[in-house]
N, C-alpha and C positions, 0 to 999 in steps of 0.2 A: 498673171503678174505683168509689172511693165518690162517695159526693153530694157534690159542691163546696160548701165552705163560703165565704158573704159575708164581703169580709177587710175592715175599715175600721179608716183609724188617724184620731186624733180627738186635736184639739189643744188641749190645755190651758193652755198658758205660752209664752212668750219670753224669748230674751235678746240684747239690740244692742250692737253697739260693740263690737264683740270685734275684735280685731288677729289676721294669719297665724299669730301663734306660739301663740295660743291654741286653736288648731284644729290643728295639727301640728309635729311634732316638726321642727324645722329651718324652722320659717317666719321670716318675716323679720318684725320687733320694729317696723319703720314703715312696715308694711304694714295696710289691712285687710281683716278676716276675713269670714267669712258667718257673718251670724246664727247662732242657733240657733233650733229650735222643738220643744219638747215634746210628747211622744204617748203616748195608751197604747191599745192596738188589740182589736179585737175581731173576734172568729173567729164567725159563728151561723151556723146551719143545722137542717134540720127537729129535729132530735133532740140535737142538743147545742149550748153557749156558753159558749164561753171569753171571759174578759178579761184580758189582754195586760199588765201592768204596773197599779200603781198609783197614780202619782203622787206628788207634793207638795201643801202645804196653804201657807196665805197667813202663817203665819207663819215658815216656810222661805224662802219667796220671799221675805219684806222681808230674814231674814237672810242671803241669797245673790245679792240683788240682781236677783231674775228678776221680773219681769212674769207674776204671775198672772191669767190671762184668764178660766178660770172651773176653780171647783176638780172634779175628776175626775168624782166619781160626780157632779155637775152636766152635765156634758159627757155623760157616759153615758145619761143621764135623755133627753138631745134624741133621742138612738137607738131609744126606750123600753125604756133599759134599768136595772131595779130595781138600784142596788147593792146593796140591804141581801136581795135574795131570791137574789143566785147563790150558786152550788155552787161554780164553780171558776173561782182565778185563777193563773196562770202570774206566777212573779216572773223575770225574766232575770236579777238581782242585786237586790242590796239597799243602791244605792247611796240616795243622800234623795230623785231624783228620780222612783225607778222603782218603790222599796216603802214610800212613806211613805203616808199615808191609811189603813192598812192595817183601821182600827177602822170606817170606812165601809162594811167588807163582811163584818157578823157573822157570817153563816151560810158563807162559801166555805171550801174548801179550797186552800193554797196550797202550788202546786206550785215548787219550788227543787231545786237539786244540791246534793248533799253537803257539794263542796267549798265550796261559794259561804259555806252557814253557820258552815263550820269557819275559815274566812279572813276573815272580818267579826266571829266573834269570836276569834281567834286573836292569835298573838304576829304578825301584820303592823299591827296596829292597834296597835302603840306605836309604829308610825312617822307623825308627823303629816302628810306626805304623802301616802300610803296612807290614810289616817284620814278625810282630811279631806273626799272622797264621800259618805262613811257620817254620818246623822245618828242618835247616840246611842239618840235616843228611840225611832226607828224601830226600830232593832235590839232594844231592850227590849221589845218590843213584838213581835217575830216570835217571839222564844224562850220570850214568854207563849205565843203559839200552838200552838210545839211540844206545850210543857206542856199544853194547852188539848185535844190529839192533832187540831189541824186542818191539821199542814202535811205535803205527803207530799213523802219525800225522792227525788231520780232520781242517778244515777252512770252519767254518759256518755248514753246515747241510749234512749229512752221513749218509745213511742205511746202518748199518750195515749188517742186516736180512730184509728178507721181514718180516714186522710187529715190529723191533727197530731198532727207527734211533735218532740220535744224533745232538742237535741243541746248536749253542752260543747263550748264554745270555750275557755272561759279567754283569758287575755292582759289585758283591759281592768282583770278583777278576777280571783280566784282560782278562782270557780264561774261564770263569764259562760253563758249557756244562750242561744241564738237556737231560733224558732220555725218550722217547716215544716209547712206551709198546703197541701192541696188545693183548686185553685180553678176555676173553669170556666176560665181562662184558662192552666192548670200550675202546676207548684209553688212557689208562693210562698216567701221566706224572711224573716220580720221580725227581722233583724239586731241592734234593741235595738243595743249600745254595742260590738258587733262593727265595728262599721262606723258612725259619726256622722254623718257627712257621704260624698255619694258619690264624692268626690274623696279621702277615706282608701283604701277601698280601690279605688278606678282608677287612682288614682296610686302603691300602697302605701307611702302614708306614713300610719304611725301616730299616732292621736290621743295629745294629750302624759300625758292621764292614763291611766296607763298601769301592769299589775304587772307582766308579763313580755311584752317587746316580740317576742320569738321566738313566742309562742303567738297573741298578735295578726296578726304577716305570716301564719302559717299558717295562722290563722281565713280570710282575706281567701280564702282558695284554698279551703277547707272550703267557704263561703258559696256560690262559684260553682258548687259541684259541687253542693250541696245544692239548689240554684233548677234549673227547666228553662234557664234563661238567664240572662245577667246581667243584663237588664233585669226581671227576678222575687224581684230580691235590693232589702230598703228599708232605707234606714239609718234609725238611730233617730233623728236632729236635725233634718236637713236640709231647712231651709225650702222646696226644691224639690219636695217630697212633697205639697206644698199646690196648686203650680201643675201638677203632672203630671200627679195625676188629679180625675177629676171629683166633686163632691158627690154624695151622695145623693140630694140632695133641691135647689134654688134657696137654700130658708131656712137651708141647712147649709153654705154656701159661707162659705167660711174658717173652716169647725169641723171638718169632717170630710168625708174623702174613702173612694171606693172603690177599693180595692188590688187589688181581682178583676178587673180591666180592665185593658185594655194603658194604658199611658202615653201622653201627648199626644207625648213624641219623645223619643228613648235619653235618658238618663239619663246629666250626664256628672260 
């Protein structure tokens, strides 16, 4: 096997008050929901580093009403990680939460699916639903890249590394891509918006922002298959990810956790 790579997801933002129905499809309207918590992760090892997502910036969040805690490549920085000197970032999509900041990492290339930027800018974006994930600028902003020859495109499943490769899901958006992780622990899966919360897919009930809810339930079974177990599968929101595994470090507690370890207890 290759050399396990350290998985950590590192949190950036919040969002409270949210109601069941905002977290699944069929929830109930006076009910409440679980938080949300924002991440974007990182893969290192002797010889390669990846970062996982790029976040939002502080004028996103006052427009979308998230609680920014510290902006991305800040949070990376406590890891000692340079944004402004990586090579290479994995985008899952390119919704405003997950490729916004994008100009914070001059020198990376950025890895995305085909479909992902044909659907972000495509004929699904004049529907203001579908739309309304994606923040404008950001998209302007990746297609500078292309132009720029910094984004490398993948179609379905790509190793990156021996030990992360990169698979389509679809469902949540047209190009959704989760990440699989070799770890001292087994194969990790960073699920990104495959899976929000770990009650979407345990329960499968699909999160409500949603392109094709038939490609979502089949993600939910991709995911498992892709982890050694289902406790190796992370969703991308869920404030549980915080209390499961442990810091780094004491001074990183409640910033970031390590993913290469088992969980303090399953995951429900």
């Amino acid at each position: 096997m290759p050399e396990p790579f350290d998985l950590f997801a590192v949190r950036y933002a919040n969002h409270t008050a949210r109601r069941a129905s905002d977290n699944a499809i069929g929830g109930d309207l006076h009910e409440e929901g679980s938080d949300l918590d924002y991440f974007v992760w990182v893969a290192r090892r002797s010889d390669r580093l990846f970062v996982i997502d790029t976040g939002f910036d502080g004028d996103q969040a006052t427009a979308r009403g998230r609680t920014l805690l510290r902006r991305p490549d800040a949070a990376l920085a406590l890891l000692g990680i340079d944004a402004a000197q990586l090579d290479e970032v994995v985008l899952t999509h390119l919704h405003y939460d997950h490729a916004g900041t994008l100009g914070d990492f001059p020198r990376a290339c950025f890895h995305v699916q085909d479909s992902e930027a044909a659907y972000a800018t495509g004929r699904c974006m004049c529907h203001g639903f579908l739309r309304h994930p994606y923040h404008v600028e950001d998209v302007v902003a990746f297609v500078r890249h292309v132009f720029a020859g910094r984004v490398a495109f993948h179609d379905g499943t790509t190793e990156l590394a021996d030990g992360l490769s990169l698979h389509r899901i679809g469902g949540h958006t047209g190009g959704l891509q989760v990440v699989r992780v070799w770890t001292r622990r087994g194969w990790v899966v960073i699920a990104s918006d495959a899976s929000h919360l770990y009650m979407n897919r345990g329960r499968g009930i699909p999160f409500p922002a949603v392109h094709h809810v038939g490609e979502m339930l089949e993600g939910f079974r991709t995911l498992d298959r892709l982890a050694t177990s289902p406790d190796h599968v992370v969703p991308g929101h869920d404030p549980l990810v915080m209390w499961l595994y442990p810091p780094p470090s004491p001074e990183l507690r409640g910033i970031a956790v390590r993913l290469d370890v088992p969980p303090a207890e399953t995951p429900r």
